[in-house]
PDB file of N, H, CA, C and O in Angstrom:
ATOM      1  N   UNK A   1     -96.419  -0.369  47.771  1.00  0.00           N
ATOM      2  CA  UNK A   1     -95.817   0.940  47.876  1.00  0.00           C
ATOM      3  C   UNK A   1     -96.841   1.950  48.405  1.00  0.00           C
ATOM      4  O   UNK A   1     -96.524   2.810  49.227  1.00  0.00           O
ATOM      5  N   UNK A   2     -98.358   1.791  47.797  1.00  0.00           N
ATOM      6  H   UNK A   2     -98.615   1.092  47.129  1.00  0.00           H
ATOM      7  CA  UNK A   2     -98.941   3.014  48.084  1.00  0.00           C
ATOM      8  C   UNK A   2     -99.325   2.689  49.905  1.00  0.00           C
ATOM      9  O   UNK A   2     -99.621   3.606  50.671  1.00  0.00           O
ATOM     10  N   UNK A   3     -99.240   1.253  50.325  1.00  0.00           N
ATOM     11  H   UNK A   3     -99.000   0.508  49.703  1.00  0.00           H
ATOM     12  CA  UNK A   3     -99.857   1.286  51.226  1.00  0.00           C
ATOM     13  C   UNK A   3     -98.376   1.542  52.746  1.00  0.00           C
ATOM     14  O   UNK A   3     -98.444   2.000  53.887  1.00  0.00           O
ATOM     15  N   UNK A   4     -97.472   1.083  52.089  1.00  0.00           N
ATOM     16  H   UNK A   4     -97.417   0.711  51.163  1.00  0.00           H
ATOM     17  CA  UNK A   4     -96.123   2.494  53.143  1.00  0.00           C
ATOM     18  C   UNK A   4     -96.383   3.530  52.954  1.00  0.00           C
ATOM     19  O   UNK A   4     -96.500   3.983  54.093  1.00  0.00           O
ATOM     20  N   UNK A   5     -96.630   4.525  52.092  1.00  0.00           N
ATOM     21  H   UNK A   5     -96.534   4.157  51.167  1.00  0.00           H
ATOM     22  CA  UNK A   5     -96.738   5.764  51.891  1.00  0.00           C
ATOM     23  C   UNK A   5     -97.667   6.287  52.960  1.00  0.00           C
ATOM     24  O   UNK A   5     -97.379   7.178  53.759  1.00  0.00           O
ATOM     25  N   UNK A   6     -98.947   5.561  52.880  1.00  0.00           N
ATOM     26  H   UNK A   6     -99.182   4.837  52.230  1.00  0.00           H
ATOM     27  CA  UNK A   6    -100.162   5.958  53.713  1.00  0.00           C
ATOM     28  C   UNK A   6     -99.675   5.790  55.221  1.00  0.00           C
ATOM     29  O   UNK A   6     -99.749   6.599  56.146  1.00  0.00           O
ATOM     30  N   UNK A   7     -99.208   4.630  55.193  1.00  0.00           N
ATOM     31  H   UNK A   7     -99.148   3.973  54.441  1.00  0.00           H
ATOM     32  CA  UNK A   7     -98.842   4.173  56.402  1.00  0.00           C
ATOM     33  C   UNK A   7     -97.988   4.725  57.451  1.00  0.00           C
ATOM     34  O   UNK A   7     -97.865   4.398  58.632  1.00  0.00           O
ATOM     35  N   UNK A   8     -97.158   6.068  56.420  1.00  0.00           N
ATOM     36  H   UNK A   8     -97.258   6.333  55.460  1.00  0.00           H
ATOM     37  CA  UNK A   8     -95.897   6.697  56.855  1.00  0.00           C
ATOM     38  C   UNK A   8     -96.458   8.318  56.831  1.00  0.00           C
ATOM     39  O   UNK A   8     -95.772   9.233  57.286  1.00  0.00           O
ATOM     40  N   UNK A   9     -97.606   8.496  56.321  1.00  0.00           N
ATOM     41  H   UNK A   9     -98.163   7.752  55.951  1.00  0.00           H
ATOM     42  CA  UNK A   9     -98.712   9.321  56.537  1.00  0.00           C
ATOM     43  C   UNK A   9     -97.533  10.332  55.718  1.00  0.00           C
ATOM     44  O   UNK A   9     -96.884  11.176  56.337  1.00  0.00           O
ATOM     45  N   UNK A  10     -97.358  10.060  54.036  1.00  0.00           N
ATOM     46  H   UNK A  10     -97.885   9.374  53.534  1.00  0.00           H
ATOM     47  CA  UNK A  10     -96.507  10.570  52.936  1.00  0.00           C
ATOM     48  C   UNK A  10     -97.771  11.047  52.385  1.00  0.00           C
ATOM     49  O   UNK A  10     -98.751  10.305  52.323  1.00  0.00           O
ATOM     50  N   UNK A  11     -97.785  12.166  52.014  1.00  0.00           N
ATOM     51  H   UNK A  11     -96.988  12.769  52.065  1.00  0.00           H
ATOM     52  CA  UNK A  11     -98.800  12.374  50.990  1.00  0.00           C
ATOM     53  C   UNK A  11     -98.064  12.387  49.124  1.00  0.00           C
ATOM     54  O   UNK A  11     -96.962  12.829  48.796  1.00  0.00           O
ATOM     55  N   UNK A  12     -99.028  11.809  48.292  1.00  0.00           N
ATOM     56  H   UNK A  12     -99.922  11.451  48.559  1.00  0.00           H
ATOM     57  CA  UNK A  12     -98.743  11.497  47.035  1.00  0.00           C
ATOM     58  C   UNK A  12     -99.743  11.475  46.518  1.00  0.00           C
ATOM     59  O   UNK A  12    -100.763  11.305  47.185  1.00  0.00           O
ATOM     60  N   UNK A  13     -99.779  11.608  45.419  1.00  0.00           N
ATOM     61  H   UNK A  13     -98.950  11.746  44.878  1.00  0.00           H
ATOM     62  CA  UNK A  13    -100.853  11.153  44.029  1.00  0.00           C
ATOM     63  C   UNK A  13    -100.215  10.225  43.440  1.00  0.00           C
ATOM     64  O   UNK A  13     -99.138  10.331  42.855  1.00  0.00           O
ATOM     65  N   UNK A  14    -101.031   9.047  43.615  1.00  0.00           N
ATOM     66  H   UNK A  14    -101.906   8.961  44.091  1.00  0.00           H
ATOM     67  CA  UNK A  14    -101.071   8.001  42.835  1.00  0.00           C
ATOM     68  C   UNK A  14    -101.694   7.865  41.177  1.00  0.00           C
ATOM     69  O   UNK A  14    -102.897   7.937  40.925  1.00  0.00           O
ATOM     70  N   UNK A  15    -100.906   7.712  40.414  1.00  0.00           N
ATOM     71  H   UNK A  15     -99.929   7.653  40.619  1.00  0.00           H
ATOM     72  CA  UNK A  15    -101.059   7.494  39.018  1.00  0.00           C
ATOM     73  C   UNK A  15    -101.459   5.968  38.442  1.00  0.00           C
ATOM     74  O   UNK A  15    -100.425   5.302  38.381  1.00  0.00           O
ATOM     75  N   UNK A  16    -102.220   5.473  38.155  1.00  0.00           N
ATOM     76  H   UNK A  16    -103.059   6.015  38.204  1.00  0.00           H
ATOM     77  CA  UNK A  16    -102.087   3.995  37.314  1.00  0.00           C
ATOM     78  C   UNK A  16    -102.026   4.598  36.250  1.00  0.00           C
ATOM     79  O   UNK A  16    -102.733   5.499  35.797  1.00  0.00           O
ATOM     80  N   UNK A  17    -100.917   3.937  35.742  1.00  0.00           N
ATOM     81  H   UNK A  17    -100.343   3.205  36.110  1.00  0.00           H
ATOM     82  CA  UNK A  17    -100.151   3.637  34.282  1.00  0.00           C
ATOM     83  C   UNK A  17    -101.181   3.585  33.135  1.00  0.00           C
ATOM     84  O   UNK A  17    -101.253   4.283  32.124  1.00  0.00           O
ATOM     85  N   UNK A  18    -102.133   2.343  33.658  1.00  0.00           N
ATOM     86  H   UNK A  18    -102.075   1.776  34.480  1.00  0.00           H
ATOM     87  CA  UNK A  18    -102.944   1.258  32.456  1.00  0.00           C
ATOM     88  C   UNK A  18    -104.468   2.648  32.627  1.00  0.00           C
ATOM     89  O   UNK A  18    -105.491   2.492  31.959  1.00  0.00           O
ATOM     90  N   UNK A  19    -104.354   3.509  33.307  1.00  0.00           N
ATOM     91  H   UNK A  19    -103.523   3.636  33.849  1.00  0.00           H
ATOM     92  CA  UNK A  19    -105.660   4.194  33.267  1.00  0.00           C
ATOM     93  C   UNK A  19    -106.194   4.873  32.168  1.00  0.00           C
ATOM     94  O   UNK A  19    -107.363   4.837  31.785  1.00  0.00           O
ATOM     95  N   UNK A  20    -104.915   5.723  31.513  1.00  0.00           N
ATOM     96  H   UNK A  20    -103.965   5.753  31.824  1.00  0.00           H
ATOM     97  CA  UNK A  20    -105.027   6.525  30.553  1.00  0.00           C
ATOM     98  C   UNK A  20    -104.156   6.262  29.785  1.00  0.00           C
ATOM     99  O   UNK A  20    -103.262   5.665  30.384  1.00  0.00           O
ATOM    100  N   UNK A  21    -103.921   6.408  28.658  1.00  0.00           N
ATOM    101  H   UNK A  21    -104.647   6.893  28.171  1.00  0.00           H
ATOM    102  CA  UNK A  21    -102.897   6.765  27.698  1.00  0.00           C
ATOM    103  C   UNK A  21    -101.997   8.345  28.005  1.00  0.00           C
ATOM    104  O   UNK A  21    -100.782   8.477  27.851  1.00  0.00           O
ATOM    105  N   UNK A  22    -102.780   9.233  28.380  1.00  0.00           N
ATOM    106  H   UNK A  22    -103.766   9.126  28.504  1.00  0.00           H
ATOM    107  CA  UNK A  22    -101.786  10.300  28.868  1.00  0.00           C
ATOM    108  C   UNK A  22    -101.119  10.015  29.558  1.00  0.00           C
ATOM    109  O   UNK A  22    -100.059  10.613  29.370  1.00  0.00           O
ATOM    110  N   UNK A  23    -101.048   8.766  31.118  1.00  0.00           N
ATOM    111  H   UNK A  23    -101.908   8.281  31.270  1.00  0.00           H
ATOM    112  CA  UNK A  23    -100.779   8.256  31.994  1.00  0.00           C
ATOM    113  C   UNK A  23     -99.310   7.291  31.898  1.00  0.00           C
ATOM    114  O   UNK A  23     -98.206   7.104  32.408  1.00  0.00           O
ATOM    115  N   UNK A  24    -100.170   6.896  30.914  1.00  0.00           N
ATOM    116  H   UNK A  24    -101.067   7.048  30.500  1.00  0.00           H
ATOM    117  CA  UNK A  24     -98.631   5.993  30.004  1.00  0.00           C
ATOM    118  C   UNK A  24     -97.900   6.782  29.378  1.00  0.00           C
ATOM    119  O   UNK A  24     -96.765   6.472  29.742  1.00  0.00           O
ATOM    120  N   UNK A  25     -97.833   7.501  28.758  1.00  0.00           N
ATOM    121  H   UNK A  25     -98.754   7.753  28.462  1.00  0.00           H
ATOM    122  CA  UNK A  25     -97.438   7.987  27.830  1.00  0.00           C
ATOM    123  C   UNK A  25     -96.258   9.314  29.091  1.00  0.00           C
ATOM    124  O   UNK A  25     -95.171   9.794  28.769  1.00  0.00           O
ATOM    125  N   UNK A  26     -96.617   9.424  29.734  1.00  0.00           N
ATOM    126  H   UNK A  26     -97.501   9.035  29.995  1.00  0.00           H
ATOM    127  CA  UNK A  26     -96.175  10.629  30.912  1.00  0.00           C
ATOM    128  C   UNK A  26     -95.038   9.787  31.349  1.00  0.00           C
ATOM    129  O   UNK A  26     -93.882  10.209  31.366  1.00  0.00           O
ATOM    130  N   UNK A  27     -95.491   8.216  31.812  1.00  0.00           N
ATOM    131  H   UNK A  27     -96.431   7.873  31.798  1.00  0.00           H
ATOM    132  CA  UNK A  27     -94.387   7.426  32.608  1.00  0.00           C
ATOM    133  C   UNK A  27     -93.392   6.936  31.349  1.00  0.00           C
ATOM    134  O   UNK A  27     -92.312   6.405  31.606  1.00  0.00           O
ATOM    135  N   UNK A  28     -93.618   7.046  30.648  1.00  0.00           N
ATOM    136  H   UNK A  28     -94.495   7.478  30.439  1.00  0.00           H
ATOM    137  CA  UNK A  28     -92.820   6.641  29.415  1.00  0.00           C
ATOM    138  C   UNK A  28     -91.664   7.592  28.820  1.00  0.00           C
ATOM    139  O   UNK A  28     -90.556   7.277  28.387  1.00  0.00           O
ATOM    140  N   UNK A  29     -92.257   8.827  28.934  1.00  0.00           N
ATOM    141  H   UNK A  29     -93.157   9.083  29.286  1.00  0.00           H
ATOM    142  CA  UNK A  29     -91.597   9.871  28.835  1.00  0.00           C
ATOM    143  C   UNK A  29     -90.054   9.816  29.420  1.00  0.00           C
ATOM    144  O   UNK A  29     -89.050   9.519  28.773  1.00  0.00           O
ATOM    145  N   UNK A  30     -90.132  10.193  30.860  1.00  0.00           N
ATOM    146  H   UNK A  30     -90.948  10.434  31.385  1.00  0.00           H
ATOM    147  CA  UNK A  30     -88.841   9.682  31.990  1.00  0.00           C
ATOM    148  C   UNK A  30     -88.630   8.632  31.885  1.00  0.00           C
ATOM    149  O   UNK A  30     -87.450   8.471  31.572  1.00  0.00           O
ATOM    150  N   UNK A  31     -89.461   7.234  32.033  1.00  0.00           N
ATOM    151  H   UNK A  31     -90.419   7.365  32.288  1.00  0.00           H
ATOM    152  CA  UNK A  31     -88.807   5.847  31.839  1.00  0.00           C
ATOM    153  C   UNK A  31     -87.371   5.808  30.418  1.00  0.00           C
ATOM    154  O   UNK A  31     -86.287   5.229  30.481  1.00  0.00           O
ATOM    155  N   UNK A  32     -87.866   6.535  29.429  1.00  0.00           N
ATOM    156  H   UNK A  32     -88.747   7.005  29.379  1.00  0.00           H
ATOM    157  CA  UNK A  32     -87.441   6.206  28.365  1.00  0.00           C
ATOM    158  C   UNK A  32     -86.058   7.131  28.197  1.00  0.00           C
ATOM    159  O   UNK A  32     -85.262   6.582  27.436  1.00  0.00           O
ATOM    160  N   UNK A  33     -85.629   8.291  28.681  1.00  0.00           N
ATOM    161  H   UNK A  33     -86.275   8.738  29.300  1.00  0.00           H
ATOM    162  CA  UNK A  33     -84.848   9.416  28.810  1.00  0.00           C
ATOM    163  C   UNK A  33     -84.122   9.971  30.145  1.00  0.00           C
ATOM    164  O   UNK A  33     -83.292  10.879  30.198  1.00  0.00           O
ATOM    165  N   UNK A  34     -84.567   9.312  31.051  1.00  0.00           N
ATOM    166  H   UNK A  34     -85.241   8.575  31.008  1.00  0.00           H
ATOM    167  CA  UNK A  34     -84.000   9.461  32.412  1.00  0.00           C
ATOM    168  C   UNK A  34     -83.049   8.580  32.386  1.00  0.00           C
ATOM    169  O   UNK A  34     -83.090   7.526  31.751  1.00  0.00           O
ATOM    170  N   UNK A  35     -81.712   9.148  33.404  1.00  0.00           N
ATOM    171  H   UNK A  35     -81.678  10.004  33.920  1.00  0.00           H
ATOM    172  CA  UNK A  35     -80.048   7.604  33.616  1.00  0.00           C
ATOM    173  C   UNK A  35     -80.525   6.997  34.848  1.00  0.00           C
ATOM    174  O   UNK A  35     -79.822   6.091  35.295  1.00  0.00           O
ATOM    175  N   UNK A  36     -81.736   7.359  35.585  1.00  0.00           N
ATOM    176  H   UNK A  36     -82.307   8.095  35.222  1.00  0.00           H
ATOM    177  CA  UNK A  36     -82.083   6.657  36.978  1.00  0.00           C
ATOM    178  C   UNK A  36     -82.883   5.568  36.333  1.00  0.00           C
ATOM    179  O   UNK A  36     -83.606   4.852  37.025  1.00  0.00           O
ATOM    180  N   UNK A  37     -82.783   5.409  35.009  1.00  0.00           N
ATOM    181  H   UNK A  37     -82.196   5.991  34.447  1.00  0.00           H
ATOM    182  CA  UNK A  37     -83.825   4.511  34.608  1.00  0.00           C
ATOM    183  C   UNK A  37     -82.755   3.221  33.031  1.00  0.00           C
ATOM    184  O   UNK A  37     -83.075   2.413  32.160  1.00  0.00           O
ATOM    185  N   UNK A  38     -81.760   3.715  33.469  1.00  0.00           N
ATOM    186  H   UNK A  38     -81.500   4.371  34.177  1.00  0.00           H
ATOM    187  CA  UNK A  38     -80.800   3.296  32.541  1.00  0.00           C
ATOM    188  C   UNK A  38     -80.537   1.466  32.903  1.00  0.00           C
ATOM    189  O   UNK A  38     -80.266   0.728  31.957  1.00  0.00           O
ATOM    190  N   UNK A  39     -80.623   1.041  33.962  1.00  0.00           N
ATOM    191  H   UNK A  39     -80.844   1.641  34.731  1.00  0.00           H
ATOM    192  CA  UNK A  39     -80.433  -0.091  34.267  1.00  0.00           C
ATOM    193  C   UNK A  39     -81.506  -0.887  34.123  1.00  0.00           C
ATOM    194  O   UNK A  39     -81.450  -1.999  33.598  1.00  0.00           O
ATOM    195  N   UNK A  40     -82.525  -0.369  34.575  1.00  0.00           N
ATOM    196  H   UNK A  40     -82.570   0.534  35.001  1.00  0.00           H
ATOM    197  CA  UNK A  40     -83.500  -1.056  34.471  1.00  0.00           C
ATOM    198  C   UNK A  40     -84.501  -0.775  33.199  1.00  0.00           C
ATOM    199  O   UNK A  40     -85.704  -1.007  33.318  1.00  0.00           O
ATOM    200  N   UNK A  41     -83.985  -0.297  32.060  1.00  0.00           N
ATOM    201  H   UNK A  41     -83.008  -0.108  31.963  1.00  0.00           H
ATOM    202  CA  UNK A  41     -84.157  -0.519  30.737  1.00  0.00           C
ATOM    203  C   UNK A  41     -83.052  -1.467  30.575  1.00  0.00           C
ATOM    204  O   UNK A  41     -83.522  -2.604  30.631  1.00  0.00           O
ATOM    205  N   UNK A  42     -81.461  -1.492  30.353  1.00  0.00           N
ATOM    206  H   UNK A  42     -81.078  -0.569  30.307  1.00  0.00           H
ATOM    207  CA  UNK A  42     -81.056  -2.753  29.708  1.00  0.00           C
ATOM    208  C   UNK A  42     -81.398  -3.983  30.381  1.00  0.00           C
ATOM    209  O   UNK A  42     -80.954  -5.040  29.933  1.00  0.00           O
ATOM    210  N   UNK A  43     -81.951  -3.972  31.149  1.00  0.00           N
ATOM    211  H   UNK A  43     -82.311  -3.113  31.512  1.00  0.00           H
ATOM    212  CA  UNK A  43     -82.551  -5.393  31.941  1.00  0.00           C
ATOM    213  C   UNK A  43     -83.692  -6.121  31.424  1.00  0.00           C
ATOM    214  O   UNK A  43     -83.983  -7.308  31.570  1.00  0.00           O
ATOM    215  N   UNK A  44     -84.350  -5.099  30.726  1.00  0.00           N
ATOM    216  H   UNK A  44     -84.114  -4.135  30.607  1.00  0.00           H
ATOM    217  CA  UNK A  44     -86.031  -5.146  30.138  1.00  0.00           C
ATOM    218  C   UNK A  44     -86.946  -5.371  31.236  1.00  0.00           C
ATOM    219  O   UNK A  44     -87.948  -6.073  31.103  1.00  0.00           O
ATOM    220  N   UNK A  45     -86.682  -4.891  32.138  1.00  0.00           N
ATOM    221  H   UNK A  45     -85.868  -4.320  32.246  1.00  0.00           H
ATOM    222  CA  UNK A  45     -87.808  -4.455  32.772  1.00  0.00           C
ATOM    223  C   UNK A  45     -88.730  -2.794  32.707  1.00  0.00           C
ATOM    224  O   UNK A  45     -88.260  -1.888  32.019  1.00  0.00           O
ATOM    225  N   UNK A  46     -89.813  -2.628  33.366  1.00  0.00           N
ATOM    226  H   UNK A  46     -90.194  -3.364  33.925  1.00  0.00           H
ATOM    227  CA  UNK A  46     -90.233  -1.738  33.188  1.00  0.00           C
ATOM    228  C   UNK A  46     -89.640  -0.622  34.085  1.00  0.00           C
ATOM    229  O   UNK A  46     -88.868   0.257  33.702  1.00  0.00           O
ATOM    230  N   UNK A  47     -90.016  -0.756  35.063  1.00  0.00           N
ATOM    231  H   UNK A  47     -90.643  -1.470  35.375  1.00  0.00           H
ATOM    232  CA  UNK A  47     -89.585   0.112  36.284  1.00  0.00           C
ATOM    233  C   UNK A  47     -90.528   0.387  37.184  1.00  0.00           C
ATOM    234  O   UNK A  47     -90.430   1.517  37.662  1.00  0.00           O
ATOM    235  N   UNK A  48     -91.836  -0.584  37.764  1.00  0.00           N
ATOM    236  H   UNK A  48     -91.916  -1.502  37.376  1.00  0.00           H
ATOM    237  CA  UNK A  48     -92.767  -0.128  38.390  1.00  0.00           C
ATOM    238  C   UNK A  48     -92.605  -0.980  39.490  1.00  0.00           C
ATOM    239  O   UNK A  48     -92.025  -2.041  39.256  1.00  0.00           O
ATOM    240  N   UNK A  49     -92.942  -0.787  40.519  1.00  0.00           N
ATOM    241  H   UNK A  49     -93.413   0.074  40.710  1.00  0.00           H
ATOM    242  CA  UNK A  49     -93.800   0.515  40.992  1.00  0.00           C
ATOM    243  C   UNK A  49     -92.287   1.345  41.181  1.00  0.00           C
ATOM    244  O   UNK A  49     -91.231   0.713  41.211  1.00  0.00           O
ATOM    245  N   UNK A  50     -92.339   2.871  41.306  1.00  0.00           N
ATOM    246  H   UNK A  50     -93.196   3.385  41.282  1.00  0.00           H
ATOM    247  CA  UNK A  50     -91.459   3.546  41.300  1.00  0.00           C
ATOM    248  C   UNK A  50     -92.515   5.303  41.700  1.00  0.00           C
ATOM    249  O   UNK A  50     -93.638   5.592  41.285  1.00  0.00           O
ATOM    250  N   UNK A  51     -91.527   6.190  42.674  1.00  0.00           N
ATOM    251  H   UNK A  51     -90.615   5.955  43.011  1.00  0.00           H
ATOM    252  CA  UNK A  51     -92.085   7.144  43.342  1.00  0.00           C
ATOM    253  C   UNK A  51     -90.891   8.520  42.721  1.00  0.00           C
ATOM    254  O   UNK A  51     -89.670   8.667  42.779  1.00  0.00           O
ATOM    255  N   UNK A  52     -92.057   9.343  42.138  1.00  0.00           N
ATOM    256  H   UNK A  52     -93.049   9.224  42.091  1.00  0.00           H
ATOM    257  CA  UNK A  52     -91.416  10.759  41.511  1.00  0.00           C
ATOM    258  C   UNK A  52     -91.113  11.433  42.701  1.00  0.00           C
ATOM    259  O   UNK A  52     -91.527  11.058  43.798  1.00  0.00           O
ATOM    260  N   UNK A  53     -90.414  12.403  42.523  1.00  0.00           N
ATOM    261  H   UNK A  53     -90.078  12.708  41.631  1.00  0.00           H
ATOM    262  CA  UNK A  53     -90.401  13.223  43.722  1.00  0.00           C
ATOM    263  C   UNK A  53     -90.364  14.844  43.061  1.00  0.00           C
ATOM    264  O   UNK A  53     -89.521  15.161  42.221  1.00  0.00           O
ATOM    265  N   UNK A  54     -91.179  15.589  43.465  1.00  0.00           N
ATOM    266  H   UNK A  54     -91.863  15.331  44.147  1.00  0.00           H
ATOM    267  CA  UNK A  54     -91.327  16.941  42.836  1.00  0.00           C
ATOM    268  C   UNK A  54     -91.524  16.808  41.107  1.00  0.00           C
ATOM    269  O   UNK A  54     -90.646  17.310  40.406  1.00  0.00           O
ATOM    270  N   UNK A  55     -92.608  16.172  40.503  1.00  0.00           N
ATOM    271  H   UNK A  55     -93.322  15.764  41.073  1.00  0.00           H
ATOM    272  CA  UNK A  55     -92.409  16.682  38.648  1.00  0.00           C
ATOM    273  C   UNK A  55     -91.396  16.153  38.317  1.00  0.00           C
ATOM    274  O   UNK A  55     -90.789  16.650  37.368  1.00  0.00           O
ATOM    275  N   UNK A  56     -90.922  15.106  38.901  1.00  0.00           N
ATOM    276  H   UNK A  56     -91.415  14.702  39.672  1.00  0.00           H
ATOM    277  CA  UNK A  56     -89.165  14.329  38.087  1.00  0.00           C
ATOM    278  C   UNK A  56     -88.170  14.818  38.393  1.00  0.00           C
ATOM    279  O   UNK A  56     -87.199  14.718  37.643  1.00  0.00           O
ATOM    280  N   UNK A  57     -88.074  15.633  39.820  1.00  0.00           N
ATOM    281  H   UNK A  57     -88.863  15.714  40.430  1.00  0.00           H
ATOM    282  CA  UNK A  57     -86.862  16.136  40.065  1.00  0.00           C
ATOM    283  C   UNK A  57     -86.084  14.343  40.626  1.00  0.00           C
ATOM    284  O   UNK A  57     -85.003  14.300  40.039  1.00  0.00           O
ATOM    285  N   UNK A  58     -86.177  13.623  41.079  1.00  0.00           N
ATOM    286  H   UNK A  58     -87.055  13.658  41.556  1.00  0.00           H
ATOM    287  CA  UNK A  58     -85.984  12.157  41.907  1.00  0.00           C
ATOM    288  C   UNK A  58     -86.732  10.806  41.372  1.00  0.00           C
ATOM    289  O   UNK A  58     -87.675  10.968  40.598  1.00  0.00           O
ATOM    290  N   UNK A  59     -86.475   9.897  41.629  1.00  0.00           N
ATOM    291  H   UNK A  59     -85.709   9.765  42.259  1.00  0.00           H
ATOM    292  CA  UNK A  59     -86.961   9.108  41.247  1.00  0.00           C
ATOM    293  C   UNK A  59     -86.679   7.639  42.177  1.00  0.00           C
ATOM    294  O   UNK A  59     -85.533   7.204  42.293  1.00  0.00           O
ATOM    295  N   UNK A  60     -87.657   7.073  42.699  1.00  0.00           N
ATOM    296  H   UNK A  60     -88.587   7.427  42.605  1.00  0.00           H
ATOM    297  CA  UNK A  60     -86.996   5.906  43.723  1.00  0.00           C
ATOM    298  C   UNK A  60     -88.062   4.959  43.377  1.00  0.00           C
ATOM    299  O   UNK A  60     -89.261   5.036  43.106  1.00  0.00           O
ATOM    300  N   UNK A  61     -86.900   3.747  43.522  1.00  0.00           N
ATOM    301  H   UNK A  61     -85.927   3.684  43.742  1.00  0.00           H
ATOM    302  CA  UNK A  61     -87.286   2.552  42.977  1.00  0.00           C
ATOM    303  C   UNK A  61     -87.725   1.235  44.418  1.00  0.00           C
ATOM    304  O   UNK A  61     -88.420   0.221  44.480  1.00  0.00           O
ATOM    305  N   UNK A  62     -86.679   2.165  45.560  1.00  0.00           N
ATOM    306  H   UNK A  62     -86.115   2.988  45.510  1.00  0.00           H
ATOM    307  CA  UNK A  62     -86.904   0.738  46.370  1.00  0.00           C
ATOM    308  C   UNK A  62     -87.315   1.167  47.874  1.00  0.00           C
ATOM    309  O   UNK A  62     -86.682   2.151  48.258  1.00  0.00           O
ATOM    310  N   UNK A  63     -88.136   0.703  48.707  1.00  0.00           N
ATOM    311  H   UNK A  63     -88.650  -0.096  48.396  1.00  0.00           H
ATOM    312  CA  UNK A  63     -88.509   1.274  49.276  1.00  0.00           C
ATOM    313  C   UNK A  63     -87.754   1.879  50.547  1.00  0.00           C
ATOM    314  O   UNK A  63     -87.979   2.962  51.088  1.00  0.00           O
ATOM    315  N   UNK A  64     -86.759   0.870  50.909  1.00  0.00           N
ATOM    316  H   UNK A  64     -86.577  -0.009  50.470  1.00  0.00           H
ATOM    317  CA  UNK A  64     -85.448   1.392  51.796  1.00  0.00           C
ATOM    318  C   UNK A  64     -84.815   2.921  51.143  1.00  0.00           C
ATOM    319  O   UNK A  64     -84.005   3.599  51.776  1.00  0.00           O
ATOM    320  N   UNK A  65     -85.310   3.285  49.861  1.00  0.00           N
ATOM    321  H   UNK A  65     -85.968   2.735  49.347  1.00  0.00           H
ATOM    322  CA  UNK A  65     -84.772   4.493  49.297  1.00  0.00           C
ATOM    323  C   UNK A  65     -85.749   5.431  50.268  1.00  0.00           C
ATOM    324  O   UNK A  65     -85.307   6.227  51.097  1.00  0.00           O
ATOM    325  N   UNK A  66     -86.989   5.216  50.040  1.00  0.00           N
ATOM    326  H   UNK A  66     -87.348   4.570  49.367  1.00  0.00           H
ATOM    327  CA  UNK A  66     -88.457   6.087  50.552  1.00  0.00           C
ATOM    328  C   UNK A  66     -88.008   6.153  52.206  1.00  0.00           C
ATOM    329  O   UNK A  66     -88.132   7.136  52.937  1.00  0.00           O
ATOM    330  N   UNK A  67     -87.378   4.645  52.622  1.00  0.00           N
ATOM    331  H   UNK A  67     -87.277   3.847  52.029  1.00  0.00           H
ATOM    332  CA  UNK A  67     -87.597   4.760  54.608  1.00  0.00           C
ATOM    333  C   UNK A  67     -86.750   5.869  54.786  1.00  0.00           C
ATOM    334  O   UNK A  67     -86.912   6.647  55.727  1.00  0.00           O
ATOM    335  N   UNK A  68     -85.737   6.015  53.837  1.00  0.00           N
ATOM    336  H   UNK A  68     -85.605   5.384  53.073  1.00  0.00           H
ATOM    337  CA  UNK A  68     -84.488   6.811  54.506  1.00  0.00           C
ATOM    338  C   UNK A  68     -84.223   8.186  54.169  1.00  0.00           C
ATOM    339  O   UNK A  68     -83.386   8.959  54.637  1.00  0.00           O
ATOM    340  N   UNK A  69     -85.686   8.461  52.650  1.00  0.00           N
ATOM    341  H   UNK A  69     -86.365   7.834  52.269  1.00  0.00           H
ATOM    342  CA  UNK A  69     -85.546   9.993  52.721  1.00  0.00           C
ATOM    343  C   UNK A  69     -86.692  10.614  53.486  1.00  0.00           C
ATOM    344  O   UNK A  69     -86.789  11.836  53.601  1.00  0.00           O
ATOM    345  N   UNK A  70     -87.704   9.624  54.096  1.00  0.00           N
ATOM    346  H   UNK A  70     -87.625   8.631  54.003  1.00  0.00           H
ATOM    347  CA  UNK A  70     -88.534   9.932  55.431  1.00  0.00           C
ATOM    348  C   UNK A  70     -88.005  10.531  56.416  1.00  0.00           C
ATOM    349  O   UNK A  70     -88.434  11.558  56.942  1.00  0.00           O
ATOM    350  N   UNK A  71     -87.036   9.915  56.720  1.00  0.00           N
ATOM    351  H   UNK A  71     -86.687   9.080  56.292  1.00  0.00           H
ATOM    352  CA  UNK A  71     -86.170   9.924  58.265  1.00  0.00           C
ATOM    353  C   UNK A  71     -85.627  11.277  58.118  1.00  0.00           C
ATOM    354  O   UNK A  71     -85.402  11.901  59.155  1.00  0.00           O
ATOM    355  N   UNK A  72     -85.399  11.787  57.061  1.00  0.00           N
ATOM    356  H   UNK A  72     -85.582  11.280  56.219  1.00  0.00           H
ATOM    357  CA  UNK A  72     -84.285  13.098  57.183  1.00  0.00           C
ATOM    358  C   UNK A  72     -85.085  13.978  57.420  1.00  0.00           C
ATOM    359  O   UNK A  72     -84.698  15.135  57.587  1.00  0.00           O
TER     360      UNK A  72
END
């Protein structure tokens, strides 16, 4: 993911999860309370890699989501 982003010359801040506990604890937050995240909790998966958009206004999981809000 991070290396389309670059590639598509997207600017982002990249977060690892496992870095901090604030880190986790931030992605856990939305993972756990967000409906964009509703499926892929009853699945038991986590939800990574996955791209915020504005502070949690969005949330995209796949990267055909990312090609096509590029394009607009």
């Amino acid at each position: 993911m991070k290396e389309f982003l670059s590639q598509n010359d997207v600017e982002f801040v990249y977060l690892d999860i496992t870095d901090s506990m604030l880190n986790l604890k931030k992605f856990l937050k939305h993972r756990d309370t967000r409906a964009e995240f509703e499926e892929i909790r009853k699945a038991g998966r986590v939800g990574l890699p996955c791209v915020m958009i504005n502070k949690g206004e969005e949330f995209l999981f796949e990267q055909n989501e990312i090609e096509a809000l590029i394009k607009k």
